[in-house]
ROSE-4610 file (N, C-alpha, C; in Angstrom, 1 decimal, always signed):
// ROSE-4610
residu = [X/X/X/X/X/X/X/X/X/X/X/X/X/X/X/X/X/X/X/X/X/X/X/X/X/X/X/X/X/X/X/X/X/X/X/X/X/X/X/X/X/X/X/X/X/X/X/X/X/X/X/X/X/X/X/X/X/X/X/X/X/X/X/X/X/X/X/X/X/X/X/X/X/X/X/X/X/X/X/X/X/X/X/X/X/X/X/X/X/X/X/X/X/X/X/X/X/X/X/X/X/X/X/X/X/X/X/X/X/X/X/X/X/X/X/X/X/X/X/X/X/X/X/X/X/X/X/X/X/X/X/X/X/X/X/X/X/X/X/X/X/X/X/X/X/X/X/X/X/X/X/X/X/X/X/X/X/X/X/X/X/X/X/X/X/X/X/X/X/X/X/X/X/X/X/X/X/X/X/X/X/X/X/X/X/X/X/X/X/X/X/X/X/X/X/X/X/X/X/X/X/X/X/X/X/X/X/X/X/X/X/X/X/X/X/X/X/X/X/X/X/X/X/X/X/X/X/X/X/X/X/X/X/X/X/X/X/X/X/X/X/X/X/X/X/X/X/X/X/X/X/X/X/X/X/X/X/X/X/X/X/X/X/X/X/X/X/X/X/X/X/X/X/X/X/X/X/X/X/X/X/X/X/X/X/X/X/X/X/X/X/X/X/X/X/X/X/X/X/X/X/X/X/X/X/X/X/X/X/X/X/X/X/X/X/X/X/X/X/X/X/X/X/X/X/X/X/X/X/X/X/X/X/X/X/X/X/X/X/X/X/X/X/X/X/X/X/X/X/X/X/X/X/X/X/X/X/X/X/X/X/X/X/X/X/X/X/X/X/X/X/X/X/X/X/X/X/X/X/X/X/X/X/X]
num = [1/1/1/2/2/2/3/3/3/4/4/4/5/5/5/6/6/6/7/7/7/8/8/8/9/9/9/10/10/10/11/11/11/12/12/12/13/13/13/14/14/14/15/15/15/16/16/16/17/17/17/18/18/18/19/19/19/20/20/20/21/21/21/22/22/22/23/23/23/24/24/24/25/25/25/26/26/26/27/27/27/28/28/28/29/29/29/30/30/30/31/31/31/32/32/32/33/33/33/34/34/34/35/35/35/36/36/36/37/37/37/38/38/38/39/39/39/40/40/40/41/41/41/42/42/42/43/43/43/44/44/44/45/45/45/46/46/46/47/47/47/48/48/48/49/49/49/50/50/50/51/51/51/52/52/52/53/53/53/54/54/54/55/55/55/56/56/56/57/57/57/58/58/58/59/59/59/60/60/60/61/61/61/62/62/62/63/63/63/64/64/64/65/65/65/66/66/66/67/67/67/68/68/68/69/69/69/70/70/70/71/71/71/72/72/72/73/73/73/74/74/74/75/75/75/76/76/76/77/77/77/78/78/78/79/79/79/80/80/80/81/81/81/82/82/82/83/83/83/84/84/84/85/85/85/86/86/86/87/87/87/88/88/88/89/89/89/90/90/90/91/91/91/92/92/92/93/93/93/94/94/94/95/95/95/96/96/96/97/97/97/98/98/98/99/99/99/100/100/100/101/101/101/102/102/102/103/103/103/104/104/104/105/105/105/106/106/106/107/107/107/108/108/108/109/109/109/110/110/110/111/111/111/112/112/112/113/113/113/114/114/114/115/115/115/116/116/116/117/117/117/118/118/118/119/119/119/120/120/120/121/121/121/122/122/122/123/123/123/124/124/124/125/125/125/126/126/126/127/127/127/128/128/128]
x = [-8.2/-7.4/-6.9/-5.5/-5.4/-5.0/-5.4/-5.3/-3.8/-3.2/-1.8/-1.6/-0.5/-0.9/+0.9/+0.1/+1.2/+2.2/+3.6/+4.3/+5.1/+4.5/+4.6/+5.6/+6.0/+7.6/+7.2/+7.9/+7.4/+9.2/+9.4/+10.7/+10.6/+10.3/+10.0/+11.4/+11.6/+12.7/+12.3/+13.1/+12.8/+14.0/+15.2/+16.3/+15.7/+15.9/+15.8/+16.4/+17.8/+18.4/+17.8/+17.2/+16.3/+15.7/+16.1/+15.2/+13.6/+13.8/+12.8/+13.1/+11.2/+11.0/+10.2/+10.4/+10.5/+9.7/+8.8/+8.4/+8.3/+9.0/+9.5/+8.2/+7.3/+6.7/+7.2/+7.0/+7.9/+6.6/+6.0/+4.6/+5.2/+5.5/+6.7/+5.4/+5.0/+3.7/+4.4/+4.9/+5.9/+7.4/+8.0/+9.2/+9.8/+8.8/+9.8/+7.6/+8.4/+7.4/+7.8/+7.3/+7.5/+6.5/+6.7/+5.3/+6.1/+5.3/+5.8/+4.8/+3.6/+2.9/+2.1/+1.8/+1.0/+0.1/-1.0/-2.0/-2.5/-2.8/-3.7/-4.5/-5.9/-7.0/-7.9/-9.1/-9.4/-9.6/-9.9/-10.0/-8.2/-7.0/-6.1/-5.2/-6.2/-5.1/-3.9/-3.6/-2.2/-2.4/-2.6/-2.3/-1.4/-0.7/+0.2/+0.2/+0.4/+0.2/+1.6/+1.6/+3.0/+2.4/+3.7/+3.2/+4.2/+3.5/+3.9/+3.9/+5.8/+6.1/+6.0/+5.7/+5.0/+6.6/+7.2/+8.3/+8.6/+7.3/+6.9/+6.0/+4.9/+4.5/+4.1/+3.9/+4.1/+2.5/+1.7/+0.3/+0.7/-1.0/-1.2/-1.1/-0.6/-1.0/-1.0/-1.8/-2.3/-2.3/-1.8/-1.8/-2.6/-2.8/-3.6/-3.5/-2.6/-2.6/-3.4/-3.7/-4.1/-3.1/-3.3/-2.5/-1.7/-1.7/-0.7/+0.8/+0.3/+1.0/+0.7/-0.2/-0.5/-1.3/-1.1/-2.0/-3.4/-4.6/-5.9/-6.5/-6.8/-7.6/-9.2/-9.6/-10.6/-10.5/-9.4/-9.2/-9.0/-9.8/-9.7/-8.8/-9.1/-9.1/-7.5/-7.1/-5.5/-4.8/-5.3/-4.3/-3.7/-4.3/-3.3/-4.1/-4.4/-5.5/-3.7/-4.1/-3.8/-4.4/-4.5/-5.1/-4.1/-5.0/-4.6/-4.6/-4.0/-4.9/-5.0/-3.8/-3.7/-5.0/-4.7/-5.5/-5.0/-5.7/-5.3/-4.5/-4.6/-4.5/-2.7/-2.6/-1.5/-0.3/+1.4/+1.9/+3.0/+3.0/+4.1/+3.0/+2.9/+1.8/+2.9/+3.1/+3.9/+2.8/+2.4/+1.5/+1.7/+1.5/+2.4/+1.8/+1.0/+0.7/+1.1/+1.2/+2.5/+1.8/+0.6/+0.0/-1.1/-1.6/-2.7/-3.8/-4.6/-5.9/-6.7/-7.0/-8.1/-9.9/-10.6/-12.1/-12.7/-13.4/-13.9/-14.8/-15.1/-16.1/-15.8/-14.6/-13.4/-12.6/-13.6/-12.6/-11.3/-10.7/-9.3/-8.7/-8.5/-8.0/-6.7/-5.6/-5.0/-4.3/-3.3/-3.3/-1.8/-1.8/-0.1/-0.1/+0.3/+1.0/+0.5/+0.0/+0.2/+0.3/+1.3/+2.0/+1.5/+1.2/-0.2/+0.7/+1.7/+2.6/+4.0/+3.0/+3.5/+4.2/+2.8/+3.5/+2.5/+3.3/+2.8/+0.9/+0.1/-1.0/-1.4/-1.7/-2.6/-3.6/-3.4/-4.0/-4.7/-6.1/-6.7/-7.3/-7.6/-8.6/-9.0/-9.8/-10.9/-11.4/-10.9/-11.5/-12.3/-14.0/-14.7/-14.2]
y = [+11.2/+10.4/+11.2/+11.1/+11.9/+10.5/+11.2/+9.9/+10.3/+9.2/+9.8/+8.9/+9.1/+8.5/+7.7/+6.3/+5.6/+5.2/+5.0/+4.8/+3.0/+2.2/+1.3/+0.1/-0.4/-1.3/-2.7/-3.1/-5.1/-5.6/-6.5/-7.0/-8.6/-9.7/-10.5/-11.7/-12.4/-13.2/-14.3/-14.2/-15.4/-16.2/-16.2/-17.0/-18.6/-19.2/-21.0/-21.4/-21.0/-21.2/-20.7/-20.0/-19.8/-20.5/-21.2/-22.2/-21.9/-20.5/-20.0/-18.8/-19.0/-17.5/-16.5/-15.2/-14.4/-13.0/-12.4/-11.4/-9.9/-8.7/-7.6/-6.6/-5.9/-5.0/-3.8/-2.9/-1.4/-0.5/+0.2/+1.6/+2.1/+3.6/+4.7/+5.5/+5.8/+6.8/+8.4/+8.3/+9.6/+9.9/+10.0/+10.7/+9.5/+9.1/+8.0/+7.2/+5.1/+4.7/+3.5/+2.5/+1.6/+1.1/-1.0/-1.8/-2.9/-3.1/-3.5/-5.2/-5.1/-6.4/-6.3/-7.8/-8.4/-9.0/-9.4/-10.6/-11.0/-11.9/-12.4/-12.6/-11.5/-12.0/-13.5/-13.6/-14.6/-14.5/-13.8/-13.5/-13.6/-14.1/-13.4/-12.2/-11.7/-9.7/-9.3/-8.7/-8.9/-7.4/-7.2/-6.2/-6.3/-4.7/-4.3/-3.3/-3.3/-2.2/-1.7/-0.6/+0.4/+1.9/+2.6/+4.2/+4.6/+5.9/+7.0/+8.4/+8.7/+10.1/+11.4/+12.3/+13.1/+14.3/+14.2/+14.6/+15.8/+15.6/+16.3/+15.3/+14.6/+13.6/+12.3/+11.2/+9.5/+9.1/+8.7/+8.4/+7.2/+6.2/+4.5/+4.8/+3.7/+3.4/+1.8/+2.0/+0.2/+0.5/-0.5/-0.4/-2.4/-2.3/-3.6/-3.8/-4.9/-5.5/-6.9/-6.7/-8.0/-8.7/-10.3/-11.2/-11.2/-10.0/-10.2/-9.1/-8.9/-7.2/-6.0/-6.1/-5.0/-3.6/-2.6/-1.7/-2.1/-2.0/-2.4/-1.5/-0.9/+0.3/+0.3/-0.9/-0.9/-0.3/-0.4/+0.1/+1.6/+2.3/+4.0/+4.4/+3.8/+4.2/+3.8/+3.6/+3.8/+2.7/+1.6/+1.1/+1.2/+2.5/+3.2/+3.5/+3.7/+4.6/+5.2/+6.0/+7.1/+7.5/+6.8/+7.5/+8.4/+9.5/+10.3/+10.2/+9.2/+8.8/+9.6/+10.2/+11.6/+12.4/+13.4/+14.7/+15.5/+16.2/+17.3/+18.5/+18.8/+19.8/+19.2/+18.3/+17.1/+18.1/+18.5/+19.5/+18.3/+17.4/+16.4/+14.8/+14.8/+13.3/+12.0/+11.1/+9.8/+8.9/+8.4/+7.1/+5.9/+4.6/+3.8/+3.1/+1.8/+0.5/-0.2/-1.3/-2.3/-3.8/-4.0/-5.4/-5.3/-6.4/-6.2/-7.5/-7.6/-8.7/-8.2/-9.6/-9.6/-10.7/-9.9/-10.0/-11.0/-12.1/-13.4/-12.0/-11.3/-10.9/-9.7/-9.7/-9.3/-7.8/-7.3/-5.7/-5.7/-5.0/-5.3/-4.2/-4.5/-4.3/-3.9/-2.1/-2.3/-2.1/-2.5/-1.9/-1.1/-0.2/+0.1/+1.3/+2.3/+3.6/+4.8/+5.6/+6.9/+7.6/+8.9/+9.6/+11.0/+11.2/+12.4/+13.9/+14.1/+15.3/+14.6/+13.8/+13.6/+11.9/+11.4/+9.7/+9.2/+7.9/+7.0/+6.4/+6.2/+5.7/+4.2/+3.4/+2.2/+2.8/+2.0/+3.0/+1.9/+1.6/+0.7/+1.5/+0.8/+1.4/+0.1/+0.2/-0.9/-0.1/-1.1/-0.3/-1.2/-0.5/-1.2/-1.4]
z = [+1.9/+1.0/-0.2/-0.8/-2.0/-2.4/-4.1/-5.2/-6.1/-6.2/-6.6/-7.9/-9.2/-10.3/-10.0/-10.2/-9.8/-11.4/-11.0/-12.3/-11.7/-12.7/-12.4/-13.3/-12.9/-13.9/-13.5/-14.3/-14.4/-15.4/-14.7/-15.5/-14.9/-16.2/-16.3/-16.8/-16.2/-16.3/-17.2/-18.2/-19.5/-20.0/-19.5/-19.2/-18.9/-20.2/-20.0/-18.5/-18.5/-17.3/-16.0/-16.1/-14.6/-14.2/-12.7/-11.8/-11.3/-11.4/-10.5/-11.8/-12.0/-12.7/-11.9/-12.2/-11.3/-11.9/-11.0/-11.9/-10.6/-11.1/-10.1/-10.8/-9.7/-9.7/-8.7/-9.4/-8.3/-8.7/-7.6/-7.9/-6.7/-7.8/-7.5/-6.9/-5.5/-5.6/-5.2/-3.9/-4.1/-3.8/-2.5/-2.5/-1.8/-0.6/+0.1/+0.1/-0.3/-0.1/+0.2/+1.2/+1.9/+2.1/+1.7/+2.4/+3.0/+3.9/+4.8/+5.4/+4.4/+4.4/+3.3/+3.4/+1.9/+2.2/+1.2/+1.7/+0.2/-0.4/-1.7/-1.4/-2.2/-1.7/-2.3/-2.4/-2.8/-4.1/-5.1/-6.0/-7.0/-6.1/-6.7/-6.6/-6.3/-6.7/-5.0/-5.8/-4.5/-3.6/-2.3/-1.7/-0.7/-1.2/-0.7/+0.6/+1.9/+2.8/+3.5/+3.2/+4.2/+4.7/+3.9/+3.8/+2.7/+2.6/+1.6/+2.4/+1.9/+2.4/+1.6/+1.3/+0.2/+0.6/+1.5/+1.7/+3.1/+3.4/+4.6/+5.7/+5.3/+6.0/+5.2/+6.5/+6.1/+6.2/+5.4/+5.2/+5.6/+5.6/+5.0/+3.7/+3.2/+1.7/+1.9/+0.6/-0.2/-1.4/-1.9/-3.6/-3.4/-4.4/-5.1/-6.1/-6.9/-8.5/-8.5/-9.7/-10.5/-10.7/-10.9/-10.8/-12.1/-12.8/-13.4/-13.0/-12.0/-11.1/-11.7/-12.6/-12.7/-11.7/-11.8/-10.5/-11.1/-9.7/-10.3/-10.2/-11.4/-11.4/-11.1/-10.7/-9.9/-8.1/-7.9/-6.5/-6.4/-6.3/-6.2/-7.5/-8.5/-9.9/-10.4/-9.7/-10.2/-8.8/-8.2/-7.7/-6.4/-5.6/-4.9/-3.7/-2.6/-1.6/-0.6/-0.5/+0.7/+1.7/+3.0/+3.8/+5.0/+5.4/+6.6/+7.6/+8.8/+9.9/+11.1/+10.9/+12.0/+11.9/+13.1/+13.0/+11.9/+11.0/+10.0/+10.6/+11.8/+13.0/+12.9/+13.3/+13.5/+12.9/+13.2/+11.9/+11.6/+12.2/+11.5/+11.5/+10.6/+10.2/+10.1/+11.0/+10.6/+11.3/+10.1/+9.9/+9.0/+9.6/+9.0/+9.4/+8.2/+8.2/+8.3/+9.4/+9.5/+9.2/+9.0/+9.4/+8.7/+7.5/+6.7/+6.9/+6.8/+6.9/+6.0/+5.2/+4.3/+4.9/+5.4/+6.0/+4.7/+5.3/+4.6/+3.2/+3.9/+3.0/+2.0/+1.7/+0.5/+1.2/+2.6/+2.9/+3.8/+3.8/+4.1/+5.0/+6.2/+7.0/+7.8/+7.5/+7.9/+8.7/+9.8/+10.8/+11.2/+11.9/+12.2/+13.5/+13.0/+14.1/+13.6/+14.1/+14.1/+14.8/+14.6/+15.2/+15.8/+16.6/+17.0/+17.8/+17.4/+17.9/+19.3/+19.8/+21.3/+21.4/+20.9/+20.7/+19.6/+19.6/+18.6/+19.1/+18.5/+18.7/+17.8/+18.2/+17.6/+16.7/+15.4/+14.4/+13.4/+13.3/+12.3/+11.2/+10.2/+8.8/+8.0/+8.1/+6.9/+6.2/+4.8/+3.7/+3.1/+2.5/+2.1/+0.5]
């Protein structure tokens, strides 16, 4: 897993005239980053699962805010996990979370693709 320091934006709509108020969270982790599912857990806090491209290869990522969207720096300090799911051996890593679950008993589970040189593989990670 590398830990990456996330830069994070919030733009909050306060227009009387708005039907619907509206609150935009964006956590810039690197070069190309994409999620692709959500879940709220019970507690509130919001996770997010895709991947993160570092500009050479595509990890899992999860980011997790608190219900006010902030990043939760209770989650691997900063918000953010990166996992590897390939082989390290691997020379082009495309790994990608597509599908998230939250376990009655708060750990979170996510699931997608990884790419092993040749083809794509069924790829899970639960995080405690």
């Amino acid at each position: 897993m590398r830990r990456r320091q996330p830069r994070s934006t919030q733009s909050r709509s306060s227009a009387a005239s708005d039907v619907y108020k509206r609150q935009i969270v964006t956590v810039d982790i690197d070069t190309d980053d994409r999620a692709y599912a959500l879940a709220i857990q019970d507690d509130g806090k919001i996770v997010a699962a895709g991947y993160s491209f570092d500009g050479a290869n595509t990890d899992f990522a999860l980011v997790r805010c608190d219900e006010n969207g902030e990043p939760d720096q209770t989650f691997d300090t900063d918000g953010i996990v990166i996992t590897q799911v390939a082989s390290p051996v691997v020379l082009m890593r495309f790994d990608e979370a597509r599908a998230l679950a939250i376990q009655a008993d708060g750990k979170i589970i996510a699931a997608g693709k990884s790419y092993n040189s040749t083809d794509d593989d069924f790829a899970l990670v639960r995080y405690e």
